[in-house]
N, C-alpha and C positions, 0 to 999 in steps of 0.2 A: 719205656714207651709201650702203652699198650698197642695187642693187634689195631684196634681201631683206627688207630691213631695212622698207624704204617698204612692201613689202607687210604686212608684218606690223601693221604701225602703221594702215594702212587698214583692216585687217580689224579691230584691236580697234576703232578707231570705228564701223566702222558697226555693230557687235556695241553699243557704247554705243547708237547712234543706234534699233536694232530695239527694245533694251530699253526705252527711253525712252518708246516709241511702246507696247510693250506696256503700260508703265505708267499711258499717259493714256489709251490706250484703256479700261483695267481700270477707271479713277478715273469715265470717262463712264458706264460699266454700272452702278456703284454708286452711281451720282446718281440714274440714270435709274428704277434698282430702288427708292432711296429713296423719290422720289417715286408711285412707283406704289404704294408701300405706304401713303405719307402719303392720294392721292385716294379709296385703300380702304377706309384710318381715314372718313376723312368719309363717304362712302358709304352706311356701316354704320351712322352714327347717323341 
């Protein structure tokens, strides 16, 4: 395999690895928002 070749392949993993990462990130905000809305329901009543 040429170098080429290996760089190429690195980049799209860690191009996988960033998305990944953006995707749990995104998953913990919309937990974290769920719950703030759930403690505001209660709140309210």
């Amino acid at each position: 395999m040429s170098s080429l070749q290996t760089k190429k392949i690195e980049e799209s993993s860690l191009r996988d690895d960033s998305s990944i990462l953006v995707y749990r990130q995104a998953k913990d905000i919309t937990s974290k928002v769920r719950l703030l809305e759930k403690l505001k329901a209660t709140n309210d009543y």
